[in-house]
BAMI-83769 format. One record per atom (N, C-alpha, C): atom name; x, y, z; residue number from 1; residue in one letter. Coordinates in steps of 0.1 Angstrom, whole numbers, plus 5000, padded with zeros to 4 digits. Layout:
- a_c1_c2_c3_k_r
- CA_X_Y_Z_NUM_A;
...
This chain:
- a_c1_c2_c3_k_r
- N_8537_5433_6733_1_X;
- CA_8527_5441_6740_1_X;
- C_8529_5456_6737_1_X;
- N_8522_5459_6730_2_X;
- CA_8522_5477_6732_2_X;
- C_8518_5484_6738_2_X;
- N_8528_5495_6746_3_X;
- CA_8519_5505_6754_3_X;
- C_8506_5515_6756_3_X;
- N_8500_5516_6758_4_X;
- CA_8491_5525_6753_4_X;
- C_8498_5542_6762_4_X;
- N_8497_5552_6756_5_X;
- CA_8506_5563_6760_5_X;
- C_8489_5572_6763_5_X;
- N_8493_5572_6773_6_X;
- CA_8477_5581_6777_6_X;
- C_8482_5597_6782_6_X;
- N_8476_5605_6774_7_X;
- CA_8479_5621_6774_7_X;
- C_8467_5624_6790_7_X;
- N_8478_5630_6798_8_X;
- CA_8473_5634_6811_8_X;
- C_8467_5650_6808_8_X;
- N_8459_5656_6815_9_X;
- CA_8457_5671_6809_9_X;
- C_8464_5677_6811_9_X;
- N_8470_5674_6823_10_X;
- CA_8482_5686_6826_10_X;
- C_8493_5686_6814_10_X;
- N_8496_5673_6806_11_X;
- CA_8503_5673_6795_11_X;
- C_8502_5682_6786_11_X;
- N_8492_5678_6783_12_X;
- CA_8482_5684_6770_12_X;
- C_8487_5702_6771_12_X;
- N_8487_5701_6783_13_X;
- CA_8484_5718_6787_13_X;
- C_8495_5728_6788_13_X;
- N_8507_5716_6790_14_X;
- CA_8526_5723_6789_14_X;
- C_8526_5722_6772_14_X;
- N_8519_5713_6769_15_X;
- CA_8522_5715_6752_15_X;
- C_8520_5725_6746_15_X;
- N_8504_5729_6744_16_X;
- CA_8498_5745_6746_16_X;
- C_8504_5751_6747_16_X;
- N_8512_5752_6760_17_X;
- CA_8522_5766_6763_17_X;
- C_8533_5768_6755_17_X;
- N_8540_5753_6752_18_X;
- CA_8552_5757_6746_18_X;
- C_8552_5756_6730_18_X;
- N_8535_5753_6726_19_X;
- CA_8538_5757_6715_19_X;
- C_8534_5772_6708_19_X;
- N_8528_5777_6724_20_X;
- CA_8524_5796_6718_20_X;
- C_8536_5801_6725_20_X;
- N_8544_5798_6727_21_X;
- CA_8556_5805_6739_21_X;
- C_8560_5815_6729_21_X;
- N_8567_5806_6720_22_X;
- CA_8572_5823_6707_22_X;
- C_8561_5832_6705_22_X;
- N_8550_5831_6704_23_X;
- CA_8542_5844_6704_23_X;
- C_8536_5850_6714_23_X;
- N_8537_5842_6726_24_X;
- CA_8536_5849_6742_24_X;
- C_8548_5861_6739_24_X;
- N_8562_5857_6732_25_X;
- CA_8571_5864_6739_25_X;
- C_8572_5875_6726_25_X;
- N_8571_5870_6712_26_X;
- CA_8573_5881_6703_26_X;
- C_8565_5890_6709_26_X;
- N_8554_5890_6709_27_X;
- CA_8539_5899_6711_27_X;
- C_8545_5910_6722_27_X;
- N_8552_5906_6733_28_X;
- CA_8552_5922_6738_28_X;
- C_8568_5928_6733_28_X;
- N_8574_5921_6728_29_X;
- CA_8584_5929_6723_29_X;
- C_8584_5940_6713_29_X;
- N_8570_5929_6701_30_X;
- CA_8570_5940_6695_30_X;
- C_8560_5951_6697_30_X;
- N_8549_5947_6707_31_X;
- CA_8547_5963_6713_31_X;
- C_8556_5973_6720_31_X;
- N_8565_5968_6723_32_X;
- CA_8578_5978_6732_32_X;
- C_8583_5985_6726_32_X;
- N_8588_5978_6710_33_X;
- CA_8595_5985_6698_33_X;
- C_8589_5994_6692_33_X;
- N_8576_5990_6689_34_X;
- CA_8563_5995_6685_34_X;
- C_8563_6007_6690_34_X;
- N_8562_6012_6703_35_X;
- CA_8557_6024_6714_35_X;
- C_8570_6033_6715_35_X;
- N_8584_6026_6714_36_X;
- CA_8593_6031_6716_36_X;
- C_8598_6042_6699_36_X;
- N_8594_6035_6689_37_X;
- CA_8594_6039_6677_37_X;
- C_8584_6055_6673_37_X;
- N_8572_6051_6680_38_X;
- CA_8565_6060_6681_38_X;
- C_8567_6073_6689_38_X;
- N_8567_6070_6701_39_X;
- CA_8576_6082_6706_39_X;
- C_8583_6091_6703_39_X;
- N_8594_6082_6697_40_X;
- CA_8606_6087_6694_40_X;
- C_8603_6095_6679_40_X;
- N_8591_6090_6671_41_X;
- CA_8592_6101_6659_41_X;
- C_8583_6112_6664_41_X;
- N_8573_6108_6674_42_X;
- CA_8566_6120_6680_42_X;
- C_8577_6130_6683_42_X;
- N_8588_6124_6693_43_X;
- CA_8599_6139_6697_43_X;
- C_8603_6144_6687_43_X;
- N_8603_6138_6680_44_X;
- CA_8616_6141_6673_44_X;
- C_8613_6153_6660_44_X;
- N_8596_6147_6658_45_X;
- CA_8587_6160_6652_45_X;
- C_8583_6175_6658_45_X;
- N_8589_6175_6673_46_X;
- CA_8586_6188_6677_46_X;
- C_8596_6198_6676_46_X;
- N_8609_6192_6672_47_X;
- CA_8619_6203_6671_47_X;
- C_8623_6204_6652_47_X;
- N_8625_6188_6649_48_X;
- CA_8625_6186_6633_48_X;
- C_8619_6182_6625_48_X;
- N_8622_6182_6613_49_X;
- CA_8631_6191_6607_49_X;
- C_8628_6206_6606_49_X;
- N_8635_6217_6607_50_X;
- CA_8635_6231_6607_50_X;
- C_8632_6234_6595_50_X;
- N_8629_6228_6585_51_X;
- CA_8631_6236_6571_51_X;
- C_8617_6222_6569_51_X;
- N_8609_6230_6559_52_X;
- CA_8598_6216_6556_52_X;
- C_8605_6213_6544_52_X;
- N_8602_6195_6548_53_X;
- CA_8608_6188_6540_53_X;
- C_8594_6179_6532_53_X;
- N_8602_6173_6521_54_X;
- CA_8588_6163_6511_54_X;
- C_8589_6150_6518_54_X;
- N_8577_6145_6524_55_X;
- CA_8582_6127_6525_55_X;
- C_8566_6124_6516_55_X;
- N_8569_6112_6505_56_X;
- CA_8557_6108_6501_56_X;
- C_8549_6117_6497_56_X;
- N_8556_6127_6492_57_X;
- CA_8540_6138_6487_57_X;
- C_8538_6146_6497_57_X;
- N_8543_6144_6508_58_X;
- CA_8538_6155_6520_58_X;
- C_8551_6166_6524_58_X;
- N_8542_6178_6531_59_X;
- CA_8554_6185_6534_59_X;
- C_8551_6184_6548_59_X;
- N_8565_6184_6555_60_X;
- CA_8563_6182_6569_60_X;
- C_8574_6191_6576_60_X;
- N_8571_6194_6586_61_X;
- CA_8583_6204_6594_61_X;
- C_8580_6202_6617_61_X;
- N_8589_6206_6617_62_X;
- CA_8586_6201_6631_62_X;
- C_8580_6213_6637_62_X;
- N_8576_6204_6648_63_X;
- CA_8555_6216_6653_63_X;
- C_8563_6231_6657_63_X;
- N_8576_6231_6665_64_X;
- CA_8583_6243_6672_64_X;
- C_8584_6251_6657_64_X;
- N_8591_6249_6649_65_X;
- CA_8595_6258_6631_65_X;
- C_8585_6260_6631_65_X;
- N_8577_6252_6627_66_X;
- CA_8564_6259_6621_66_X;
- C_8554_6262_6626_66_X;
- N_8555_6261_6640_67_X;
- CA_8549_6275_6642_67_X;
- C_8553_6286_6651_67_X;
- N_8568_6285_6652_68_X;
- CA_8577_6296_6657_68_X;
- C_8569_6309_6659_68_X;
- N_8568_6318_6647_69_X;
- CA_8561_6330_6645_69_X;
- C_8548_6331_6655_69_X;
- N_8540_6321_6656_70_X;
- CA_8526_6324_6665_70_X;
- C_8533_6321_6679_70_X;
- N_8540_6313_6683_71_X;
- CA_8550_6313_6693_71_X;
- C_8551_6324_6699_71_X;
- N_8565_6328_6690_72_X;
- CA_8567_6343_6698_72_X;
- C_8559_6354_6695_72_X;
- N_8551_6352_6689_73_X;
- CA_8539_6364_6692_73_X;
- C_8530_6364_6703_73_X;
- N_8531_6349_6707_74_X;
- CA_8523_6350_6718_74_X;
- C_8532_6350_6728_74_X;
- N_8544_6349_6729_75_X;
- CA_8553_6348_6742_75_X;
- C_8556_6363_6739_75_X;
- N_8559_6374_6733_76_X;
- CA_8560_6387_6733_76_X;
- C_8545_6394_6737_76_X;
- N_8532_6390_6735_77_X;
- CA_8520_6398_6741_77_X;
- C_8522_6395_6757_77_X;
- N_8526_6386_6758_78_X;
- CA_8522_6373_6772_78_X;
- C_8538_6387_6783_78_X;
- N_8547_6390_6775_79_X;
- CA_8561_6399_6783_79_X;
- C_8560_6411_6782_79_X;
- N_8554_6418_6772_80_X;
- CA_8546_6429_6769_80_X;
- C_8538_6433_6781_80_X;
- N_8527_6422_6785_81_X;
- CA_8518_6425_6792_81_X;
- C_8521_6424_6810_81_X;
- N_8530_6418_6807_82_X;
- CA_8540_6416_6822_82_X;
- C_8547_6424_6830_82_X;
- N_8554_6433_6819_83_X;
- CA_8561_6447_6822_83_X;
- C_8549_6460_6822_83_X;
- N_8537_6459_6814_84_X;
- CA_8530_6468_6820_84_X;
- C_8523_6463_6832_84_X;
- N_8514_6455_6832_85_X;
- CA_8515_6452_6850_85_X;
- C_8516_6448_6856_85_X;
- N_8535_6450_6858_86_X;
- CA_8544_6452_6870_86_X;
- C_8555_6460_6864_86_X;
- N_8547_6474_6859_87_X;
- CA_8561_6481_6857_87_X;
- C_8563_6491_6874_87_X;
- N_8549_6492_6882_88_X;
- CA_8555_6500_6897_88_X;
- C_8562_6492_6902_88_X;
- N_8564_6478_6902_89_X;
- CA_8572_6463_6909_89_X;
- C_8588_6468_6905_89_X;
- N_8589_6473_6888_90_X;
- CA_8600_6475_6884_90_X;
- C_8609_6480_6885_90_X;
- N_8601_6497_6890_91_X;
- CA_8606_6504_6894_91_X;
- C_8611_6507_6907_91_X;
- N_8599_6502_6918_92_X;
- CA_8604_6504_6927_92_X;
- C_8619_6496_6933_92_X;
- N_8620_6483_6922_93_X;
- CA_8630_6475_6929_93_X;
- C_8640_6480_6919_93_X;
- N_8646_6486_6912_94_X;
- CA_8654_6492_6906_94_X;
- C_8659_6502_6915_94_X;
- N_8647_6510_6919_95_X;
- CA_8651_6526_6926_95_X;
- C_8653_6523_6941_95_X;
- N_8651_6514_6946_96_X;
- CA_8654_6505_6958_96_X;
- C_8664_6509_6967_96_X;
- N_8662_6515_6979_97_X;
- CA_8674_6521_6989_97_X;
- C_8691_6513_6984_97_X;
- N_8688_6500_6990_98_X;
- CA_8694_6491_6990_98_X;
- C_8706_6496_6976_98_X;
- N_8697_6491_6965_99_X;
- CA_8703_6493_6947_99_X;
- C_8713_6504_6948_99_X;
- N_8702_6517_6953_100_X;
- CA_8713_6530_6954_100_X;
- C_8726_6528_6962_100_X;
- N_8724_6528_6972_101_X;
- CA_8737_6524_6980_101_X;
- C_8745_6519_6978_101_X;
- N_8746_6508_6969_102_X;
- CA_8755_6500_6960_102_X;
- C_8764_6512_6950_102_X;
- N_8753_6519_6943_103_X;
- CA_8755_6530_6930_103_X;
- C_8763_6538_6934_103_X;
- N_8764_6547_6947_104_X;
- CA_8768_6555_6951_104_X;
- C_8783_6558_6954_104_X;
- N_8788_6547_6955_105_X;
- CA_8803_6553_6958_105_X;
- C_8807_6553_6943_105_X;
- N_8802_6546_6935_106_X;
- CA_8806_6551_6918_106_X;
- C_8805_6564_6917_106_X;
- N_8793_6567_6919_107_X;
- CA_8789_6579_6919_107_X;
- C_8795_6591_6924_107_X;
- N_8800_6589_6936_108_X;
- CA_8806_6597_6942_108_X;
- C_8822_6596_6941_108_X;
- N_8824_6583_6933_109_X;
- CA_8840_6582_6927_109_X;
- C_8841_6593_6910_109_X;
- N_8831_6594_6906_110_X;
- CA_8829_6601_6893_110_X;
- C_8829_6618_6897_110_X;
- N_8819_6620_6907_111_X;
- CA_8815_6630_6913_111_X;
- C_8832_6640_6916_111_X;
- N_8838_6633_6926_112_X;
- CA_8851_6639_6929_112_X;
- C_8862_6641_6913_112_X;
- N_8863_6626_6907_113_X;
- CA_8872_6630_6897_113_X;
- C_8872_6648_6887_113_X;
- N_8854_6648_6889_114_X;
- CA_8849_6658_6884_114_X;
- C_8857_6670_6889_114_X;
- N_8852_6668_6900_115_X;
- CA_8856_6684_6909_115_X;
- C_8870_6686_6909_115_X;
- N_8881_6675_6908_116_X;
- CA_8898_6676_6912_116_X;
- C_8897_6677_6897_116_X;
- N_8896_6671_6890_117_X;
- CA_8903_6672_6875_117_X;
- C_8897_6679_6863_117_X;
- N_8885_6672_6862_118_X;
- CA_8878_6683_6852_118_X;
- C_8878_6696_6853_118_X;
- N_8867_6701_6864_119_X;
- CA_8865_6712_6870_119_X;
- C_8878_6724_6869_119_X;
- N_8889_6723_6871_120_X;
- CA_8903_6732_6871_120_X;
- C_8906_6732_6854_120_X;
- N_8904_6720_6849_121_X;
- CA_8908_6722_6832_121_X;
- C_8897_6731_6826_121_X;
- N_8886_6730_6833_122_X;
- CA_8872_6737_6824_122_X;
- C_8868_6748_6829_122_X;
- N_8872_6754_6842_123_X;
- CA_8875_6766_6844_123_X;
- C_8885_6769_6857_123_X;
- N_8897_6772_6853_124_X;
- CA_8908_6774_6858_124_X;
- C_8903_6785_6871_124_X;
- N_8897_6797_6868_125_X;
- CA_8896_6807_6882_125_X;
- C_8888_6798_6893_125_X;
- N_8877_6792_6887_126_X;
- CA_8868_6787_6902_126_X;
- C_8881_6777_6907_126_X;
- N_8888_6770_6905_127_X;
- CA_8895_6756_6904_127_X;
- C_8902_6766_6920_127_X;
- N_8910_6781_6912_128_X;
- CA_8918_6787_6922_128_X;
- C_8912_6793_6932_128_X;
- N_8896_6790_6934_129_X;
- CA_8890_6792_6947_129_X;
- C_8887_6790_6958_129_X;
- N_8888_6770_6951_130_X;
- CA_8879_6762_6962_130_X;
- C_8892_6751_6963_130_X;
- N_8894_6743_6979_131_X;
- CA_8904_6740_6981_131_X;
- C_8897_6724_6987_131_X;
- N_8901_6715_6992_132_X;
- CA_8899_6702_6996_132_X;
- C_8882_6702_7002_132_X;
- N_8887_6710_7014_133_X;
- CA_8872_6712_7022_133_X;
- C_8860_6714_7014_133_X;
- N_8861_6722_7004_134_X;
- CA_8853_6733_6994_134_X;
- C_8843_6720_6989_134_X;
- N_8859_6710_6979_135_X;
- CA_8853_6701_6970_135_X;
- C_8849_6695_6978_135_X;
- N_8847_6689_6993_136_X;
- CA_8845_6680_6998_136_X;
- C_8828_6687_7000_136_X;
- N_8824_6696_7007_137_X;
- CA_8810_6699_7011_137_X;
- C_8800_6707_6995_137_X;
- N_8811_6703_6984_138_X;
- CA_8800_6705_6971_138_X;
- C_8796_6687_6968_138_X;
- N_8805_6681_6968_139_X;
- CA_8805_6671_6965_139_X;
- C_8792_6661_6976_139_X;
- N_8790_6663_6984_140_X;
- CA_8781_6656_6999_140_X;
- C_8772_6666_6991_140_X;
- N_8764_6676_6984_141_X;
- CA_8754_6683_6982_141_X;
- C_8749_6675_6971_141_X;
- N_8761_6673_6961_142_X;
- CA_8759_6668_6948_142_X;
- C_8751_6651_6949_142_X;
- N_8755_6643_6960_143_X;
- CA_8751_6635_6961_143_X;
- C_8745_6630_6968_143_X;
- N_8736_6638_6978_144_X;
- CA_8726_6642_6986_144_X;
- C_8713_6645_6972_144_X;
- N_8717_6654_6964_145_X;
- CA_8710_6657_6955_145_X;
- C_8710_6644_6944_145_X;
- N_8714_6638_6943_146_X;
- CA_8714_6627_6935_146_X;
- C_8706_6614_6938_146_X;
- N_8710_6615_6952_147_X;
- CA_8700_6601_6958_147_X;
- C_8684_6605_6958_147_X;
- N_8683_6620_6956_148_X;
- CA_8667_6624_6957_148_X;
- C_8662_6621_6937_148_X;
- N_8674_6626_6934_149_X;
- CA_8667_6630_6922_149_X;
- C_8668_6618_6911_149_X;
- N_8678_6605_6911_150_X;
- CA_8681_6595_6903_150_X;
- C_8668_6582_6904_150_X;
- N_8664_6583_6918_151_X;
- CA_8651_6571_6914_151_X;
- C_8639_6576_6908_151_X;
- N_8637_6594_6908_152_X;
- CA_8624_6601_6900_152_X;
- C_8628_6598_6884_152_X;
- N_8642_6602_6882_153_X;
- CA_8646_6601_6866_153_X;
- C_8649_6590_6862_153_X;
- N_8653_6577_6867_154_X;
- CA_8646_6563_6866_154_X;
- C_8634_6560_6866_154_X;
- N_8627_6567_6876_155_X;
- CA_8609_6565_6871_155_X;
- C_8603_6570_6861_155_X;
- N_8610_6579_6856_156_X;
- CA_8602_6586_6845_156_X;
- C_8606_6581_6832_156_X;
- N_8616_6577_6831_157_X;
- CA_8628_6571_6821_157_X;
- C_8615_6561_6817_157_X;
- N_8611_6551_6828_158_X;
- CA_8606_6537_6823_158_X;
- C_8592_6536_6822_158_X;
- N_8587_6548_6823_159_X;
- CA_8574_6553_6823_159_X;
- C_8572_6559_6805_159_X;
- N_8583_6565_6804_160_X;
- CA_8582_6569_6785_160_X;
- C_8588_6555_6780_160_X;
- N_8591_6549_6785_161_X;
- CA_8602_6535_6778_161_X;
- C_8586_6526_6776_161_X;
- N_8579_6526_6784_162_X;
- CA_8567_6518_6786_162_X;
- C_8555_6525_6777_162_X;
- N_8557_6537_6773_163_X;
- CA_8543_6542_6764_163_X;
- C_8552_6543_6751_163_X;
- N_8563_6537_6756_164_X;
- CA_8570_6544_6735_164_X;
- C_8562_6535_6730_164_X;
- N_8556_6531_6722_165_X;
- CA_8548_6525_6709_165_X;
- C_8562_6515_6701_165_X;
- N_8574_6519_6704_166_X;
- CA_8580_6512_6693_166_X;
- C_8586_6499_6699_166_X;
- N_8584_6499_6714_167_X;
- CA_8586_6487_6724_167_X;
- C_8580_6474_6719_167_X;
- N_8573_6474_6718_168_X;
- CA_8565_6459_6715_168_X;
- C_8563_6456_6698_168_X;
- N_8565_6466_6692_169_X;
- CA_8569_6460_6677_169_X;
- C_8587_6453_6677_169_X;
- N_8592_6460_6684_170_X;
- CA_8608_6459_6688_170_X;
- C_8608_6444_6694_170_X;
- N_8604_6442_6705_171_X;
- CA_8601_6428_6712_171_X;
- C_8601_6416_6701_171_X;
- N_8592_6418_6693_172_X;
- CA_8584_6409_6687_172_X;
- C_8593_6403_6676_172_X;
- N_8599_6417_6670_173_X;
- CA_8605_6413_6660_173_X;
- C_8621_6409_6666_173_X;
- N_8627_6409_6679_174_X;
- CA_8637_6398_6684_174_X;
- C_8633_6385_6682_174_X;
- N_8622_6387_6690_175_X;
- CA_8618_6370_6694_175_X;
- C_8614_6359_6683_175_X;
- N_8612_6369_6672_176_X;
- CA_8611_6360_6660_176_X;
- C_8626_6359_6653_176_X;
- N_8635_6363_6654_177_X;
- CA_8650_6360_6649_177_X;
- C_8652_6348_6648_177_X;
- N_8660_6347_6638_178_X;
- CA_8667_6336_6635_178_X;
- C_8674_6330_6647_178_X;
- N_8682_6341_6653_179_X;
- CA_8691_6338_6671_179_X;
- C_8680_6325_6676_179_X;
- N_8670_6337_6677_180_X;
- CA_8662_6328_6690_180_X;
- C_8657_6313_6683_180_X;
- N_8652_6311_6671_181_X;
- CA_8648_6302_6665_181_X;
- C_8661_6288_6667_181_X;
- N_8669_6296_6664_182_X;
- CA_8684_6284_6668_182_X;
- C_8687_6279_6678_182_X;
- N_8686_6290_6689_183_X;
- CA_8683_6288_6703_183_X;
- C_8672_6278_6705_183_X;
- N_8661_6278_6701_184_X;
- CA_8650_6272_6703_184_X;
- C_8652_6258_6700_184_X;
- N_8659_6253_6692_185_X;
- CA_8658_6240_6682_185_X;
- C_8669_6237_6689_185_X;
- N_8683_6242_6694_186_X;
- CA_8691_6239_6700_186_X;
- C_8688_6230_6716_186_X;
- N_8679_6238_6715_187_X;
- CA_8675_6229_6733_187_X;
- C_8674_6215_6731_187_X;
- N_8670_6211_6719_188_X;
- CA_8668_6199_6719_188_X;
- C_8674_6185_6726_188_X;
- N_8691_6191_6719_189_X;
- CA_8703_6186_6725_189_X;
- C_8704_6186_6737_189_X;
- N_8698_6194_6745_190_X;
- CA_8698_6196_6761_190_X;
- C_8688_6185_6765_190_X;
- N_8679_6182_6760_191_X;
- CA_8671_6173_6763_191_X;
- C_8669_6165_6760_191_X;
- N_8683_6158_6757_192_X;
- CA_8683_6142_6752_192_X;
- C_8680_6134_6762_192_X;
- N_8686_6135_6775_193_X;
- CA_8683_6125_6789_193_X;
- C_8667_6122_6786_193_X;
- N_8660_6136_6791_194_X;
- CA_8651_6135_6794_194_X;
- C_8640_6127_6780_194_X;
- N_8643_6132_6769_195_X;
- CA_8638_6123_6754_195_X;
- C_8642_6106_6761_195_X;
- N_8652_6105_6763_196_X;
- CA_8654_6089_6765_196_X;
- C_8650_6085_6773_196_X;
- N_8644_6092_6783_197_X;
- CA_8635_6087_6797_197_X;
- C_8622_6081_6792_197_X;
- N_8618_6091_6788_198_X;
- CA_8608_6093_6780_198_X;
- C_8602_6081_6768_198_X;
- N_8612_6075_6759_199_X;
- CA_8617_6067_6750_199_X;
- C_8614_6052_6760_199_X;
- N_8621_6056_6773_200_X;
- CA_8621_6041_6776_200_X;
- C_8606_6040_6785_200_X;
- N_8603_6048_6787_201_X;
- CA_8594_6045_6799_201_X;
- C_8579_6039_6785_201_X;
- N_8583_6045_6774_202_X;
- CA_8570_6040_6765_202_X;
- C_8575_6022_6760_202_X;
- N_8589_6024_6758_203_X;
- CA_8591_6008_6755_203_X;
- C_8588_5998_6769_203_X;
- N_8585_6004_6783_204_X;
- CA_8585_5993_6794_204_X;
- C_8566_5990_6794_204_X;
- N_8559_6006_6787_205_X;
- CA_8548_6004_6788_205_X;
- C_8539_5994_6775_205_X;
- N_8542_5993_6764_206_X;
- CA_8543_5989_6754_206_X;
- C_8550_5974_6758_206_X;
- N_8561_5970_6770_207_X;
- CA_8563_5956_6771_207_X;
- C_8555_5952_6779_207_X;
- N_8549_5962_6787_208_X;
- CA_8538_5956_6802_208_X;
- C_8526_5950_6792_208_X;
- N_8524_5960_6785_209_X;
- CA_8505_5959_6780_209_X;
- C_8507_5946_6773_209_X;
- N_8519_5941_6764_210_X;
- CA_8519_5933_6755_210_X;
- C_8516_5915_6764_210_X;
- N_8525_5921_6778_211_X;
- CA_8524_5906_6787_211_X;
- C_8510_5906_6791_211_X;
- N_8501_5915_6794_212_X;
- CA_8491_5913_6799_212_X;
- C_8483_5910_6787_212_X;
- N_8481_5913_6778_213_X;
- CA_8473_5912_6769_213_X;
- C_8479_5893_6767_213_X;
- N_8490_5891_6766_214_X;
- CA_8495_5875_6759_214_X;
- C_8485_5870_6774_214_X;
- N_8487_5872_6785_215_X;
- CA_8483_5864_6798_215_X;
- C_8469_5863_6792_215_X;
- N_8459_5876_6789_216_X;
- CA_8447_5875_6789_216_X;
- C_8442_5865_6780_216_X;
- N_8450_5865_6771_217_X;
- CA_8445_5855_6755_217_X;
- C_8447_5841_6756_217_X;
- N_8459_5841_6767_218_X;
- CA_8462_5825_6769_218_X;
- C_8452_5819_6780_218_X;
């Protein structure tokens, strides 16, 4: 007697599964690799290569190099325009009670050396005039006169410093240096973590889409 083998659907239907299973599971991996690949030449084109290089007939350079120069031309208009206005911000927090108060015992450390030691080498008779007291109530005049007169000649200082004309050609031509350019490409290194966050969060998105897409098709 022979059996007759009767295929149930539900059979039929683990078969189906297990015979697309390898491409259920290739399918989002290789969108993971896929997304993760991509990313990672997208970053990797914003800082490199520094120098354009040939690939295939093409010249390529990474987006920061090349275009460095419009860069810091616009990050030099953009600081330029910052320090003119807020150069009264500038100044007043430079010339700032506080600031001076700090300055002043320098000042009045400089002030005295003046009067004890210079002052007698550079002219001997006044030296044999004036005695402790003397130096002491020229010195409180000197710097009575100093706290009035050092935040005007700081204001005015940054006032010609701000209309020299040769400020912002000066600016411009740092910020396009080689220094800074090095500096600039350097960061890179600083933002490896974050590149790899980055890296992975495209390979989880690139493995989600691939499972949803296998669920939809199956």
């Amino acid at each position: 007697m022979h059996t007759l083998l009767v295929w149930a659907p539900e059979n039929l239907l683990i078969i189906n599964f297990l015979n697309i299973m390898p491409v259920y599971l290739i399918s989002p991996l290789v969108n993971a690799v896929g997304c993760w690949l991509c990313v990672s030449l997208m970053l990797y084109l914003v800082f490199q290569p520094e120098k354009p290089a040939s690939f295939l007939g093409m010249k390529i350079q990474g987006m920061v190099p090349a275009n460095f120069k419009k860069l810091s031309q616009k990050l030099s208009d953009i600081i330029y325009q910052l320090l003119i206005s807020h150069k009264e911000d500038l100044k007043a927090e430079i010339t700032a009670p506080e600031k001076m108060d700090k300055l002043m015992p320098h000042i009045e450390s400089h002030i005295d050396f003046f009067l004890r030691e210079k002052l007698p080498k550079s002219m001997p008779m006044i030296a044999m005039l004036i005695g402790d007291k003397t130096i002491g109530q020229i010195k409180e005049v000197f710097v009575a006169e100093i706290k009035v007169l050092f935040p005007q000649l700081i204001g005015q200082y940054m006032d010609g410093l701000m209309d020299d004309d040769r400020v912002y050609p000066l600016l411009t031509e740092k910020l396009q240096s080689a220094a800074v350019l090095s500096y600039v490409t350097g960061i890179r290194s600083k933002l490896t973590r974050l590149f790899f966050k980055i890296k992975l969060g495209a390979f989880v998105f690139g493995l989600v889409y691939g499972l949803l897409i296998g669920l939809i098709c199956f």
